[in-house]
Backbone as a ProteinNet text record, in pm:
[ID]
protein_1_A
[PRIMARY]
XXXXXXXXXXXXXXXXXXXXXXXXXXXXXXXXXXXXXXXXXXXXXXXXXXXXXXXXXXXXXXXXXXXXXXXXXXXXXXXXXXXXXXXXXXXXXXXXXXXXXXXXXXXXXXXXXXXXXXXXXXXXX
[TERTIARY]
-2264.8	-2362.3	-2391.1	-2420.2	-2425.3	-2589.2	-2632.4	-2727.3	-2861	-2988.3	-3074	-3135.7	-3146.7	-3160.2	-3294.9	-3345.2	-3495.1	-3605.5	-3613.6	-3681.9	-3695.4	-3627.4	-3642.9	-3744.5	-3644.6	-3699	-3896.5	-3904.9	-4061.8	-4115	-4053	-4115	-4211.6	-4079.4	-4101.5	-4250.9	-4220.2	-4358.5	-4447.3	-4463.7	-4585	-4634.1	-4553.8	-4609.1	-4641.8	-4511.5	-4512.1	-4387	-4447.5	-4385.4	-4218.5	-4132.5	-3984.6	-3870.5	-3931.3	-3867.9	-3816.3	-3888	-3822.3	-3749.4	-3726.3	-3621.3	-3502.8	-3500.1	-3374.4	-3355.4	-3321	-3299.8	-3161	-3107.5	-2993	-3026.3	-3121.2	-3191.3	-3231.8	-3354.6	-3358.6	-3325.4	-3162.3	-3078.6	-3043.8	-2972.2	-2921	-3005.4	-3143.7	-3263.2	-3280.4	-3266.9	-3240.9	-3114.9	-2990	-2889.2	-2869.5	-2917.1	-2922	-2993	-2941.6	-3056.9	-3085.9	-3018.1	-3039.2	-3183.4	-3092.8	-3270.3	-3324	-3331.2	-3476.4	-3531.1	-3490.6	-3536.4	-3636.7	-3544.2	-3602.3	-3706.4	-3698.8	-3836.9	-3951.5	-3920.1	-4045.7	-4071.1	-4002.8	-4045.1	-4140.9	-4092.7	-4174.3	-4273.4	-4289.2	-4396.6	-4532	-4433.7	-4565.9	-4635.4	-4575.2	-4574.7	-4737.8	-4670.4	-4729.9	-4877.7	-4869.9	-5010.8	-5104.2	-5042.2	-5111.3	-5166.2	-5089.2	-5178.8	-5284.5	-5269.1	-5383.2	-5441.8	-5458.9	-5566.9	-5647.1	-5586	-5687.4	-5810.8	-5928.2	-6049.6	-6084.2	-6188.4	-6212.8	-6243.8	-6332.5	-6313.9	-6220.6	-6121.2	-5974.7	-5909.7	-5991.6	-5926	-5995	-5922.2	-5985.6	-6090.2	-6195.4	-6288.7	-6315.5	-6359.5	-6379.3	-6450.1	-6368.7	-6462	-6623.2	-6706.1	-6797.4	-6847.3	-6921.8	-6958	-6963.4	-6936.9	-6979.4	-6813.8	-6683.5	-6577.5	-6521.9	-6543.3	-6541.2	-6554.7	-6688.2	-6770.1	-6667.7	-6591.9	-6545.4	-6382	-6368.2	-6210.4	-6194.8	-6325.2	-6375.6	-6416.1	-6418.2	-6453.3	-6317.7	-6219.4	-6097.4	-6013.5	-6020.8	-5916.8	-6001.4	-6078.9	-6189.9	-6120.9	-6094.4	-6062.5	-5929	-5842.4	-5744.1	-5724.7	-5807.5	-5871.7	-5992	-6047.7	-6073.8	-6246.2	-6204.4	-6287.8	-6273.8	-6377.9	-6369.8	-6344.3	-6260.3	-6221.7	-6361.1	-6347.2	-6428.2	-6445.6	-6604.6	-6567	-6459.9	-6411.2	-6344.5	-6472.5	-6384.8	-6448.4	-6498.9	-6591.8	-6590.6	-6549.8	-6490.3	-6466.3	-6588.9	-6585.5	-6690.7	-6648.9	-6796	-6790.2	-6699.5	-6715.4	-6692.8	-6498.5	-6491.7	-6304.5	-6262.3	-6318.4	-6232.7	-6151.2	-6193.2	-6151.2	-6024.3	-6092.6	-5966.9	-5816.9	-5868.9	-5766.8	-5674.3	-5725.5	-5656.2	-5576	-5632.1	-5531.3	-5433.1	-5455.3	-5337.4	-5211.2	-5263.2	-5212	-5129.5	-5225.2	-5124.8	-5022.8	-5054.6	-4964.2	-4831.9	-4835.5	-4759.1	-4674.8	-4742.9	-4677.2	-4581.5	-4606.3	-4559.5	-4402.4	-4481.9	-4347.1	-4217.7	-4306.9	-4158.8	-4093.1	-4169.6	-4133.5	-3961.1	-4069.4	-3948.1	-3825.6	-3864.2	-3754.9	-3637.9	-3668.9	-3626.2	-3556.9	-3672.2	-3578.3	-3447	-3516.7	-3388	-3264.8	-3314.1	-3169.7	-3121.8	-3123.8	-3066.7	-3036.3	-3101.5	-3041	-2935.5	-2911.4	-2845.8	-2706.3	-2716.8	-2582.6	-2562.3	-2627.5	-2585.9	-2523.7	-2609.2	-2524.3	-2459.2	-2480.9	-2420.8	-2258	-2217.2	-2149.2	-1989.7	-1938.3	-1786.7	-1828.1	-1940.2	-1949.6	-1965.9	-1959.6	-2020.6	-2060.1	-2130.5	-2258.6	-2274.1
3981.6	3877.5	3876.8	3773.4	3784.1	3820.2	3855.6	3819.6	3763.8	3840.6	3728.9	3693.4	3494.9	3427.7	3452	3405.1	3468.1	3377.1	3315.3	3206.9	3221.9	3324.6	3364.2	3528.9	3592.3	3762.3	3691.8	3587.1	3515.6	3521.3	3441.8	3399.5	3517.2	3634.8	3789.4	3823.1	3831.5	3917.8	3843	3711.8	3610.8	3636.3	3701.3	3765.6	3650.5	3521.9	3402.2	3447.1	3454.4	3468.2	3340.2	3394.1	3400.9	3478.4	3598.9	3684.3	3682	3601.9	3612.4	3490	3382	3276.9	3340.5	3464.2	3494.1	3650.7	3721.2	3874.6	3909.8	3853.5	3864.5	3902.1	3814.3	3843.8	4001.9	4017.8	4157.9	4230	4252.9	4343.6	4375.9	4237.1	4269.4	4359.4	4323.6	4439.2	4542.8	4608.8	4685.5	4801.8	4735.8	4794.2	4781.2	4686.7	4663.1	4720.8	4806.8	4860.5	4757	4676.2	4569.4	4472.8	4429.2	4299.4	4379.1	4514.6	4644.8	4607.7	4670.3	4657.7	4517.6	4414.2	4276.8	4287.3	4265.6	4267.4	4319.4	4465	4507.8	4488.9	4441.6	4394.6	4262	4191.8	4098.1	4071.4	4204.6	4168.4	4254.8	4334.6	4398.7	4296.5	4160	4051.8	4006.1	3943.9	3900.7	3957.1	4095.8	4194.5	4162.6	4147.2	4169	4053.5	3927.9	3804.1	3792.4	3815.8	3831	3893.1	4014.5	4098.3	4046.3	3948.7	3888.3	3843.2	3827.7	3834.4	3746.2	3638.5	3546	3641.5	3764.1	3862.8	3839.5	3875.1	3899.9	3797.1	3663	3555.9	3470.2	3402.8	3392.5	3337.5	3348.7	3263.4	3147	3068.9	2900	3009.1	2931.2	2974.6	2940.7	3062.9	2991	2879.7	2840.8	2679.4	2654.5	2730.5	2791.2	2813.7	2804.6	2829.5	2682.1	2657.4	2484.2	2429.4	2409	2341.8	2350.5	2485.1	2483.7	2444	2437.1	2351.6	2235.7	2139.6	1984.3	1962.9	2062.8	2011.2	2043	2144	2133.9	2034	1968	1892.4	1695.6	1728.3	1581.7	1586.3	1677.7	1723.1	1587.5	1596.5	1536.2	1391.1	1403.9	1262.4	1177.9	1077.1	1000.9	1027.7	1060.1	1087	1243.9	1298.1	1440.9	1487.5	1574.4	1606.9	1660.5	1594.2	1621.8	1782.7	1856.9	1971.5	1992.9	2117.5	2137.5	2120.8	2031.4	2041	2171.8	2204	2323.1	2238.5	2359.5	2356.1	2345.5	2331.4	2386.4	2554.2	2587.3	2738.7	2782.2	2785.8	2886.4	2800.9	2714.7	2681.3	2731	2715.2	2771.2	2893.7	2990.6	3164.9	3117.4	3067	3078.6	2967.5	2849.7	2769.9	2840.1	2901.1	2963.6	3081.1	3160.5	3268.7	3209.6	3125.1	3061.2	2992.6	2901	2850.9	2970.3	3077.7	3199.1	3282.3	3262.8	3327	3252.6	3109.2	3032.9	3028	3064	3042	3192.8	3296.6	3421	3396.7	3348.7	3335.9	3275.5	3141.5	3030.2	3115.5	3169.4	3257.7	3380.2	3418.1	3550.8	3514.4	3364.9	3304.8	3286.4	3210.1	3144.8	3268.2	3418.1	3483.2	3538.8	3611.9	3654.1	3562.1	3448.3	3377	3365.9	3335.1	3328.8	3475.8	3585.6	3720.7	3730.4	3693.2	3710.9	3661.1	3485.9	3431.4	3497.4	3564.8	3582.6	3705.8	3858.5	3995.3	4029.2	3926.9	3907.9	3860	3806.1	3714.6	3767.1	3707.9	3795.9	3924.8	3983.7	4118.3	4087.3	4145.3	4184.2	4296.4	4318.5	4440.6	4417
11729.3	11700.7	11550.1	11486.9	11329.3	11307.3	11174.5	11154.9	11182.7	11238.1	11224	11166.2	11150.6	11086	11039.1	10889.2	10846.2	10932.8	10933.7	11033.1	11125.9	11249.9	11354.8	11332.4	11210.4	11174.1	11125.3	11054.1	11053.9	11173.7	11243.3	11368.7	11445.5	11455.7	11487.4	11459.1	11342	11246.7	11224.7	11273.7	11301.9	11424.4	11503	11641	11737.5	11692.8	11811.4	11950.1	12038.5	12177	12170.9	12137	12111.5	12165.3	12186.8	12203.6	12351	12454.1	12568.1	12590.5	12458.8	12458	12361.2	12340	12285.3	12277.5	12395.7	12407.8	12312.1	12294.6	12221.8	12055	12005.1	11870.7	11862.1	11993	11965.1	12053.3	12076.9	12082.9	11971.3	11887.5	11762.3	11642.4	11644.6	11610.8	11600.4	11726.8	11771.9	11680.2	11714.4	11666.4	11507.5	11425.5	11349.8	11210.4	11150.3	11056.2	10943.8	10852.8	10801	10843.7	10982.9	11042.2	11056.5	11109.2	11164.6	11002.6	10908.1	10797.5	10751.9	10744.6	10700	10787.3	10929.3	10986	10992.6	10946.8	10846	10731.8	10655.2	10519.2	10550.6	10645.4	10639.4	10772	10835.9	10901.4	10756.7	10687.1	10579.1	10484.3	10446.6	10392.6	10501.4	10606	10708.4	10711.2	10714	10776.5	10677.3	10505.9	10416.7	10365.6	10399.6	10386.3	10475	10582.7	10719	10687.9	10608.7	10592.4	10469.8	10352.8	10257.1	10307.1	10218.6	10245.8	10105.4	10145	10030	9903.9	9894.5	9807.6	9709.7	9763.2	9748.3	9667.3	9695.3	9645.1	9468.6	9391.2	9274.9	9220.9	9185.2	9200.8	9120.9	9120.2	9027.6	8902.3	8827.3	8643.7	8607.5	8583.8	8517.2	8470	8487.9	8416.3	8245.7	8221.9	8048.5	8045.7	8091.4	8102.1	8103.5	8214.5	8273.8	8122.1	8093.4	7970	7849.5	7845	7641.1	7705.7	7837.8	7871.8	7836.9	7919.8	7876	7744.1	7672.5	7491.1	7480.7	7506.7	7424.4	7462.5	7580.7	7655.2	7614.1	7541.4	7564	7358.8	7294.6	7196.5	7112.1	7253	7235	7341.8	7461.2	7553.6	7480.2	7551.6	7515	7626.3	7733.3	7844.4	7915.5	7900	7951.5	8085.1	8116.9	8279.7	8333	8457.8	8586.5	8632.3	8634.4	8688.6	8825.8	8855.9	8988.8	9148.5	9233.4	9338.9	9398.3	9456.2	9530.9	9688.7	9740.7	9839.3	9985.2	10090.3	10227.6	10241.8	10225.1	10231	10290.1	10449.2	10501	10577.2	10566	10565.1	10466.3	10363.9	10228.2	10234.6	10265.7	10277.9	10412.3	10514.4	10636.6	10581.4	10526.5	10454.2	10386.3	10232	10181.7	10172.2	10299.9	10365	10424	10498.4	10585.4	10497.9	10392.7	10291.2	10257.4	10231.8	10136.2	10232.6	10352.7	10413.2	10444.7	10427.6	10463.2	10296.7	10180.8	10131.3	10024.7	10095.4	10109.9	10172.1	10292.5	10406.1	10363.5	10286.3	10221.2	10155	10031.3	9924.9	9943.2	10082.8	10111.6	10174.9	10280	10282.9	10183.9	10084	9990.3	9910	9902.6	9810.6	9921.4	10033.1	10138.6	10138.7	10170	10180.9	10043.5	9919.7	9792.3	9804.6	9788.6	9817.3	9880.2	9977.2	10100.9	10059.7	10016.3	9966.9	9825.8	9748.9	9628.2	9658.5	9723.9	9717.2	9830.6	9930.7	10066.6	10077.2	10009.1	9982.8	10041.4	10143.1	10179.7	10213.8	10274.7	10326.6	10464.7	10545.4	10704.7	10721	10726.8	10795.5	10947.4
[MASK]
+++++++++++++++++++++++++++++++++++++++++++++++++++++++++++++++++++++++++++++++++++++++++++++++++++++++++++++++++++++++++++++

């Protein structure tokens, strides 16, 4: 069986019920030290976006920050930028974890597979 695909090894470590539409995936798992591997790399991805905490996340600039942006940017405009929206409290923190976890996920996609075709390339494992 070749490879499994990163999108499925996601699926895994998103902990969506899959696994009993494809026993074959994790057999190959199983035997596999490569996907054993990837799938912990990216369920550690996974755990650690889920575990962010608005804390965790960056906070809007001072208003006294804001203020000397709109004099430098009004500097070279004509009309000064609008402070940043704030967000609704309490979606904000669950939004932007989700956001960040989703965009972790693309990320590792994107590097695994470019990895994959770049040092992968004509090998079988």
């Amino acid at each position: 069986m070749p490879h499994v695909e990163p999108a499925h090894l996601m699926e895994l470590a998103l902990g969506n019920d899959i696994s009993s539409n494809d026993p074959g995936a994790l057999q190959h798992i199983a035997a596999c030290i490569r996907c054993r591997e990837e799938l912990r790399q990216i369920t550690r991805v996974v755990v650690s976006a889920r575990d962010v905490e608005e804390s965790d996340l960056p906070a809007a600039p001072p208003e006294r920050v804001w203020h000397h942006i709109t004099q430098e940017l009004s500097a070279t405009k004509k009309t000064p930028a609008p402070p940043p929206v704030k967000p609704a409290h309490g979606l904000h923190g669950r939004t932007i974890r989700y956001a960040l976890g989703l965009l972790v996920g693309v990320a590792f996609i994107w590097w695994w597979s470019r990895d994959r075709s770049a040092g992968h390339a004509g090998r079988n494992d």
